[in-house]
C-alpha positions in Angstrom: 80.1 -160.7 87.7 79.0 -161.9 90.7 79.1 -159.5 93.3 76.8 -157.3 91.2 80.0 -155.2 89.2 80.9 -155.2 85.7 84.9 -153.0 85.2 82.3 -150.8 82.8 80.4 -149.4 86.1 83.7 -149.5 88.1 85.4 -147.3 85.0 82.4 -144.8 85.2 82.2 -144.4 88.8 86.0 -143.6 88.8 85.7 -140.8 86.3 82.8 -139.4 88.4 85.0 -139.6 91.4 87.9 -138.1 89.5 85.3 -135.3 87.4 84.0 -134.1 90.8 87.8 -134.2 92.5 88.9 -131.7 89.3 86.3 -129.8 89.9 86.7 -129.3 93.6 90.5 -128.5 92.6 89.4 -125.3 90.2 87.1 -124.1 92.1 89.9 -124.0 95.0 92.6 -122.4 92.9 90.2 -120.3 91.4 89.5 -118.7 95.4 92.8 -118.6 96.1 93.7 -116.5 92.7 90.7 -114.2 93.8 92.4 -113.9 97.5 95.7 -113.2 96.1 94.7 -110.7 93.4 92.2 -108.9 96.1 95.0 -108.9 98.3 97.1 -107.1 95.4 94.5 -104.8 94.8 93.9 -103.8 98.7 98.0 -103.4 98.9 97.7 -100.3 95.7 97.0 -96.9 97.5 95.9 -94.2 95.1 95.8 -90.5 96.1 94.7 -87.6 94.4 95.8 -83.9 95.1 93.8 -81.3 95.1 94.8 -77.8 94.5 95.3 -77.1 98.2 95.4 -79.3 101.6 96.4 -82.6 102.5 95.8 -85.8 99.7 92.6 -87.4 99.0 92.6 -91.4 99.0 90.5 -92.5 95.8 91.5 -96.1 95.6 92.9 -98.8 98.0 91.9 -99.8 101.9 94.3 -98.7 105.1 92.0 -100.1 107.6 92.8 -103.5 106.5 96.1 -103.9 107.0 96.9 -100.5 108.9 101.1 -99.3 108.1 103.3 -102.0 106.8 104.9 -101.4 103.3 102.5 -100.4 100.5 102.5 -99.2 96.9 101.4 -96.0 96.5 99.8 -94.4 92.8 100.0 -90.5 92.8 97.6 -89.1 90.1 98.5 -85.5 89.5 97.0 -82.8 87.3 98.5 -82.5 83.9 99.7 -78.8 85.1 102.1 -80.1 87.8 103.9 -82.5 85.2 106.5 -81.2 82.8 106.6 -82.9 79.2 109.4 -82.2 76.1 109.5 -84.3 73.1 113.3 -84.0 71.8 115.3 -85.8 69.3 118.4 -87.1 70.4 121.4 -89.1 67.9 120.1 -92.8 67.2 123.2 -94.0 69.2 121.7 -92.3 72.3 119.3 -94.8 72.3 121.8 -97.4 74.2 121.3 -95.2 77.3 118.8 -92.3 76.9 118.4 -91.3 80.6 122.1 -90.8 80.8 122.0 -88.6 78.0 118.5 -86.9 78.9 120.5 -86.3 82.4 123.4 -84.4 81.2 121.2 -81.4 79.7 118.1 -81.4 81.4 118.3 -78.3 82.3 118.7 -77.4 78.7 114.4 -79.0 78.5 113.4 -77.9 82.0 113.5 -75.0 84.7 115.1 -77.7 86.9 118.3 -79.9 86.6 118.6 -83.9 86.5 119.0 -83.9 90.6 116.2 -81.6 91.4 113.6 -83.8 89.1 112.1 -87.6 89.0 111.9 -88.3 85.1 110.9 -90.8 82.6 111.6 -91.5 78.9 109.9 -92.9 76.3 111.7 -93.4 72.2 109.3 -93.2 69.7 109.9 -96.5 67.5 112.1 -94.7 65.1 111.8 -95.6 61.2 114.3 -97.7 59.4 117.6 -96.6 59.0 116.6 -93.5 61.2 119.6 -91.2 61.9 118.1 -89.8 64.9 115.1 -90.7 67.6 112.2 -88.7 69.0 111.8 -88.9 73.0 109.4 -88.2 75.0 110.1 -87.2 78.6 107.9 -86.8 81.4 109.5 -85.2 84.7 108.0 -84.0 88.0 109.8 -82.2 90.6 111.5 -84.2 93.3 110.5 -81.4 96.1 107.0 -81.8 95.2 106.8 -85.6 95.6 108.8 -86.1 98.4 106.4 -83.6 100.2 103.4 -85.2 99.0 104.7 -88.6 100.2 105.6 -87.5 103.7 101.6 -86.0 103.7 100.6 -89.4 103.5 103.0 -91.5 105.6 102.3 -89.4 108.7 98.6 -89.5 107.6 98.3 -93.1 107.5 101.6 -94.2 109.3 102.7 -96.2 105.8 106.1 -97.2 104.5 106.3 -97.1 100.5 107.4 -99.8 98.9 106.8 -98.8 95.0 105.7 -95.8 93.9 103.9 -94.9 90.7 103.2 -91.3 89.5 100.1 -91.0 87.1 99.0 -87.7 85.2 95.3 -87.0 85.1 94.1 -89.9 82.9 95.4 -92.2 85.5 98.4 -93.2 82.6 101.6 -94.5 84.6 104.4 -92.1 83.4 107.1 -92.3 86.2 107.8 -94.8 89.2 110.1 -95.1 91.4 111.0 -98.4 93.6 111.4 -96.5 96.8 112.2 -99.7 99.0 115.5 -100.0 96.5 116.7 -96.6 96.7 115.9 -96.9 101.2 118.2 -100.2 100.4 120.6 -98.1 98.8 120.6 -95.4 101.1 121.1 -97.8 104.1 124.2 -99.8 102.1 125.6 -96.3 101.2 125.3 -95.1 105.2 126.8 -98.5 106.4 129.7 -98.2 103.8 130.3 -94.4 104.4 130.2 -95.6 108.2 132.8 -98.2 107.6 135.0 -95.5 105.8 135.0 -93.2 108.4 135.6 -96.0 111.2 139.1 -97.1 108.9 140.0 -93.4 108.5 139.6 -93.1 112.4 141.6 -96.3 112.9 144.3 -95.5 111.1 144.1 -91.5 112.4 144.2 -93.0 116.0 147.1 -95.4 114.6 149.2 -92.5 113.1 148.2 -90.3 116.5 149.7 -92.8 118.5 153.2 -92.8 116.0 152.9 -89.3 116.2 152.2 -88.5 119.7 155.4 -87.9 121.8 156.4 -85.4 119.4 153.5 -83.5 118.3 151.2 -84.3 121.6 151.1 -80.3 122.6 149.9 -79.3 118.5 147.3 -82.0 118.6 146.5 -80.5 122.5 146.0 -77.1 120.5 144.1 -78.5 117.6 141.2 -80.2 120.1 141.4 -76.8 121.9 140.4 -74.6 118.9 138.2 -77.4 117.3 136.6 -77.3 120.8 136.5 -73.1 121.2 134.9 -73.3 117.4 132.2 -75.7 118.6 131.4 -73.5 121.9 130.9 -70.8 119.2 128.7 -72.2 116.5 126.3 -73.2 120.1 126.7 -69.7 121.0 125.7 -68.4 117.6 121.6 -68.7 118.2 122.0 -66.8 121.8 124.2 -64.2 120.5 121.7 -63.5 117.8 119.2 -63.2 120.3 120.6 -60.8 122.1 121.5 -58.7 119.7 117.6 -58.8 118.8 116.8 -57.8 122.2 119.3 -55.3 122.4 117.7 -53.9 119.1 114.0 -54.4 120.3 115.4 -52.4 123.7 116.8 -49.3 121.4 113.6 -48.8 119.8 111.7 -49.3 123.4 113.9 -46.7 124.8 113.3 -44.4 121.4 110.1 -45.0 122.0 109.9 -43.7 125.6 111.6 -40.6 124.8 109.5 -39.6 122.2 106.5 -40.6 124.8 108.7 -38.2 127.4 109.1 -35.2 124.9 105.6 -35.7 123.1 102.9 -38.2 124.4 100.5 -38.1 121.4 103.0 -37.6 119.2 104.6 -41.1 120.4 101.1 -42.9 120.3 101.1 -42.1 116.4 104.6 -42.8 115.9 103.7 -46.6 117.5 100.0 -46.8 116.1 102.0 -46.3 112.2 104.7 -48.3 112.7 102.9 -51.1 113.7 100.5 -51.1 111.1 102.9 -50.8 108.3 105.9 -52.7 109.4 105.5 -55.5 107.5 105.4 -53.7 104.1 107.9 -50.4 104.2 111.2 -49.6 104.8 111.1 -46.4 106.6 113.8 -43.8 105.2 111.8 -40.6 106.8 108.8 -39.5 109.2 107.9 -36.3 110.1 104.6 -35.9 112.3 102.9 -32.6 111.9 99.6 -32.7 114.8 97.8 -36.1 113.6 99.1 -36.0 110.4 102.1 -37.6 109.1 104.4 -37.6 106.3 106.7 -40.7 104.9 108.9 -41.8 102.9 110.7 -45.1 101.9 110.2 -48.2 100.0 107.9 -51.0 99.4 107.4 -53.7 97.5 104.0 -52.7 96.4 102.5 -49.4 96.7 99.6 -50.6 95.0 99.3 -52.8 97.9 100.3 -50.5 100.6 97.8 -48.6 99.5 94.9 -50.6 99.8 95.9 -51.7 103.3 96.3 -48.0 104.7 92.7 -47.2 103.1 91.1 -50.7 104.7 91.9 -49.3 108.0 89.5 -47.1 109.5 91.7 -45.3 111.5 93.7 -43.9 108.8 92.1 -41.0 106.4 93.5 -38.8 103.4 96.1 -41.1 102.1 98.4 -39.2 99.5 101.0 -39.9 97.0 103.7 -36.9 97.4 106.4 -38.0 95.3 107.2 -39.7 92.4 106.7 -43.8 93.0 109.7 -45.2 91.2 111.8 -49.2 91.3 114.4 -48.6 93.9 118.0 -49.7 92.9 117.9 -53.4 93.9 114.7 -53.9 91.8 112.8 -55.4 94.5 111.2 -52.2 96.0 109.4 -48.9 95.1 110.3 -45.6 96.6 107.4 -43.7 97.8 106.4 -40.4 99.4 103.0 -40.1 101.1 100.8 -38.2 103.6 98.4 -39.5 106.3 95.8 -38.6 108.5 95.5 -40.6 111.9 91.9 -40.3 113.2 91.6 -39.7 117.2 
């Protein structure tokens, strides 16, 4: 042709122009599929427990995007999971957490409310008349302790939560930002409730009124007086503790009036074993005293009085038996308190 182009070089240049334009366009999406998954990645929070103390972040950033909502993965030891494979009726299988709900307790030391659980059929064989099921359950206690651990930690809200055993397998989750939904629905529709109840109580109170205004007068009266008592309760127990903390004060000064040294032991003991007997009895004899009551460990008791250098010649005098409640053990001993 004559300005120097043939439609062969124009066809190739276009498919140059078009190869490169592709392959600007992949390399693109291919970025932004990176950002998005990283960004997925950065938005999973893993935490481990350890046997004691607060939870240790293994997986996940905070410092990115500190609070907001966040999905949280709780790997736990296989100890602090419970498992039970059960067989159940084949027709169970329309509805299996329903039915693994009604006797829960009947697999666990816990009932349906108490736990967070999950179930799993075994594909059952042909013409099967009943199903195997796996169930893996976790006390609801325990999570919602370790969860408030890590929001005031790292100031988070929880969005989905997924509960791992120690091979990192997801076994339960739990779509925390539905049931908060939920919970917020149920409190606006409980709210609305009580707001038509109080309508219609103010209604029927205004029918009502000229004849029974002096019962209704009552009624806020004692509701009132019941109030004014349940604020009262804390002081009044208060003061009977001080009135009980006085009486053994004043005990304690008379003994000091009839005996000095005999009320420095009487105080020395009492403070040294209140926390671990009942005292029926004690007789002090010079610096040695004798005592009786009950305990819940006189193996223990023992070992305390002996650890403290200011007590010597610890004896057993009676017969250590279980008390009648089953929670303590009578005892009978003698002491020697050093000067």
């Amino acid at each position: 042709m004559a300005n120097g182009f043939s439609p062969r070089s124009l066809s190739r240049n276009g498919l140059e122009v078009l190869n490169r334009a592709m392959g600007w366009w992949f390399f693109e999406l291919g970025e932004i599929l990176r950002l998005v998954n990283r960004l997925k990645k950065q938005n999973i929070l893993e935490f481990e427990f350890p046997a004691e103390g607060e939870p240790i972040l293994s997986s996940g950033d905070v410092t990115q995007n500190p609070g907001g909502l966040r999905n949280v993965r709780l790997k736990l030891d296989d100890h602090r999971l419970l498992y039970r494979k059960i067989k159940l009726p084949a027709a169970a299988r329309k509805n299996v957490a329903r039915v693994v709900s009604y006797e829960f307790d009947k697999y666990f030391p816990i009932n349906a409310e108490e736990a967070l659980f999950s179930c799993t059929v075994t594909p059952p064989e042909t013409g099967a008349a009943s199903i195997e099921i796996e169930i893996w359950a976790v006390s609801r206690a325990l999570i919602d302790a370790y969860l408030s651990m890590i929001q005031r930690q790292h100031q988070i809200e929880i969005r989905n939560l997924a509960i791992t055993n120690g091979d990192g397998q997801a076994l339960i989750t739990r779509d925390i930002e539905k049931e908060r939904r939920l919970e917020n629905e149920n409190r606006h529709a409980a709210s609305a409730r009580v707001l038509n109840i109080i309508i219609a109580g103010l209604l029927l109170a205004l029918l009502v009124y000229p004849v029974k205004r002096m019962d209704v007068y009552l009624e806020q009266q004692q509701q009132e007086i019941a109030r004014l008592e349940k604020q009262a309760q804390p002081v009044i127990e208060l003061r009977q503790k001080i009135m009980a903390m006085d009486k053994r004060f004043r005990s304690l000064v008379d003994i000091n009036k009839e005996s000095p040294h005999q009320a420095y032991l009487w105080s020395y003991l009492t403070r040294s074993i209140s926390n671990q007997v009942i005292l029926y009895r004690m007789e002090i004899d010079g610096r040695k005293i004798a005592v009786s009551g009950k305990t819940g460990s006189v193996e223990s008791l023992l070992r305390s009085l002996e650890s403290n250098q200011r007590v010597t010649d610890v004896k057993i005098t009676g017969p250590v038996k279980a008390a009648d409640d089953d929670l303590y053990e009578t005892l009978k001993l003698t002491l020697t308190i050093r000067g």
